[in-house]
C-alpha positions in Angstrom: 15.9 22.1 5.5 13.9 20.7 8.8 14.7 18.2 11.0 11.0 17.2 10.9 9.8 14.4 8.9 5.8 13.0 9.0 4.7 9.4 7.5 1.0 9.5 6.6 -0.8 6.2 6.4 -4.0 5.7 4.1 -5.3 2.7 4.4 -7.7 0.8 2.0 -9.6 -2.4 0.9 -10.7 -4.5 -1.8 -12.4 -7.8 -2.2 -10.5 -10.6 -5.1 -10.0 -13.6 -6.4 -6.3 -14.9 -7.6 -4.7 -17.9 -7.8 -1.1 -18.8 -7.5 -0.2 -21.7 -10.3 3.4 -22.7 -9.2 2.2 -22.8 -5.4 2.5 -26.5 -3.9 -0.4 -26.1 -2.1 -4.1 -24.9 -1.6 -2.8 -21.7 -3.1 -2.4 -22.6 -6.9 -6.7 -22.7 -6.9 -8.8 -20.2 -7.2 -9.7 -18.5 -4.1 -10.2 -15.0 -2.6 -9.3 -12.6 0.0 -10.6 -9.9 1.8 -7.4 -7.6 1.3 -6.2 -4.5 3.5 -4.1 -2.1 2.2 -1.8 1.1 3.2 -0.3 3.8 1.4 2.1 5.3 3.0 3.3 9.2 1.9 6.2 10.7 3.4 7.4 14.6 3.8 9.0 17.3 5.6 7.2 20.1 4.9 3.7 21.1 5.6 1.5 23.6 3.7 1.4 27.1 5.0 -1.7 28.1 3.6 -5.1 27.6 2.5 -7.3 24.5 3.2 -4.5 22.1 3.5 -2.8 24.1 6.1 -0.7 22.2 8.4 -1.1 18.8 6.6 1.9 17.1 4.5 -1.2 16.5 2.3 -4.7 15.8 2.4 -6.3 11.9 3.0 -8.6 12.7 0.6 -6.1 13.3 -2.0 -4.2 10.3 -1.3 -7.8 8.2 -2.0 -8.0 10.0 -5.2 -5.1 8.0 -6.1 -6.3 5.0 -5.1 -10.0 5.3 -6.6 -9.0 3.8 -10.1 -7.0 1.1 -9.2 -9.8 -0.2 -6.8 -12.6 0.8 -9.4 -10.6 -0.5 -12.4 -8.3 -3.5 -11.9 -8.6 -4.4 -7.5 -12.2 -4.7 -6.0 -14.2 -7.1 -7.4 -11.6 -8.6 -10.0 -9.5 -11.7 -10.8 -6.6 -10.0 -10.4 -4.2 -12.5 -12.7 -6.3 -11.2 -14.9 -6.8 -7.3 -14.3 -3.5 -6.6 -13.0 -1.5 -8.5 -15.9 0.4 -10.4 -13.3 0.6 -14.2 -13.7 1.1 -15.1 -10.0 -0.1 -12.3 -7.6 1.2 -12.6 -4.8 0.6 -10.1 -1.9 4.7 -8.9 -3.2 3.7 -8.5 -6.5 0.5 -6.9 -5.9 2.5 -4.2 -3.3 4.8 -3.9 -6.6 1.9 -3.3 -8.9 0.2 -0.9 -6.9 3.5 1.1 -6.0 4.1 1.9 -9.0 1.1 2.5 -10.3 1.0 5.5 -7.9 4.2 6.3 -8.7 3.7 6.7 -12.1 0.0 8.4 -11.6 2.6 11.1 -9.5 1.8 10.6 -6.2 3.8 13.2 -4.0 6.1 11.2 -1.2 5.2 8.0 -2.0 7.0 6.0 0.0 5.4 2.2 0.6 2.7 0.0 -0.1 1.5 -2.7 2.4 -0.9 -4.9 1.6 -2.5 -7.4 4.0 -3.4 -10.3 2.3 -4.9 -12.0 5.6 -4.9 -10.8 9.2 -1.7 -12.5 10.0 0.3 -12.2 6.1 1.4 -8.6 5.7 3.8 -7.8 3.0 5.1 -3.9 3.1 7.2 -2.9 0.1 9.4 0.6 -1.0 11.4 1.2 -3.5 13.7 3.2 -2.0 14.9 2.7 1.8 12.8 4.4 3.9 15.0 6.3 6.1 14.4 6.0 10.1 11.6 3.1 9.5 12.6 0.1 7.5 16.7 0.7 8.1 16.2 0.8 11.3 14.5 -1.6 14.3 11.9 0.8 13.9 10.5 -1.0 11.0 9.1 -3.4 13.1 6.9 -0.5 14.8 5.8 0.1 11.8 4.7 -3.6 10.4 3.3 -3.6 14.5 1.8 -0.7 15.5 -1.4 -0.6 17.4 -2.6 2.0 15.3 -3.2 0.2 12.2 -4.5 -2.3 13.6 -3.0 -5.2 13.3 -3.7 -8.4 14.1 
C-alpha cells in the first residue's frame, strides 16, 4: 500500500447537435454545441518498467478509449439519436460516456466532465472520489487553472 495517489486528466472534444424536448425554453430545439470533455483516471501505483515507466498510464491509451465513442456515436452526430438518450443533457451524456468506458475496461476510471459551454460544466463519478469531490477540494478540481476553465 502507498500513501500516493495521482488523478490523470484527458481531455477531449466533439462537435453535436441535441435537443432537449421537455425544456421550457430555447433548449427543446435543435441546436449544437461545441463540447469539451475530461476523463479523468485515477491510481496509486506507477509502472516500474518498460515504456510506460513512471506513468499511472499512458494519455495515449486513455484516447484509445475514447476514439470510438467520438468516431461512432459523439462528433458529428445528433446525439438523441446516436447515444439512445431521449434528452441529452450534459448529466446524461457524462453518464453515457462513463459507462461506456467502464464497460470498454478502462483502468481507474474515475469521472467524466463534460463542458457543454464555457461556463456549464457537469463532472460526474460513480463512486465518491476520495480527497476531490468529498472534500472542498472538489472545487479545485471543477476550477483549476489548468484545464482551463473559463
Amino acid at each position: 500500500m502507498t500513501n500516493h495517489q495521482w488523478l490523470l486528466a484527458k481531455e477531449f472534444r466533439f462537435e453535436a447537435a441535441h435537443k432537449l424536448p421537455y425544456h421550457h425554453g430555447k433548449c427543446a430545439r435543435l441546436h449544437g454545441h461545441s463540447w469539451r470533455g475530461v476523463v479523468y483516471v485515477s491510481g496509486n501505483t506507477l509502472v516500474e518498467k518498460g515504456e510506460k515507466q513512471g506513468m499511472v498510464m499512458d494519455y495515449a491509451d486513455i484516447k484509445e478509449y475514447l476514439k470510438p465513442l467520438l468516431e461512432n456515436y459523439l462528433d458529428h452526430y445528433y446525439l438523441n439519436e446516436s447515444t439512445g438518450l431521449e434528452s441529452p443533457t450534459s448529466e446524461q451524456i457524462a453518464v453515457w460516456i462513463y459507462e461506456k468506458l467502464e464497460a470498454a475496461g478502462l483502468p481507474g476510471l474515475t469521472a467524466v466532465r463534460i463542458d457543454e459551454t464555457c461556463t456549464s460544466i457537469c463532472l460526474y463519478s460513480k463512486p465518491r472520489v476520495h480527497g476531490w469531490l468529498n472534500s472542498d477540494e472538489g472545487v479545485i478540481l471543477l476550477n483549476s487553472p489548468h484545464l482551463n476553465v473559463g
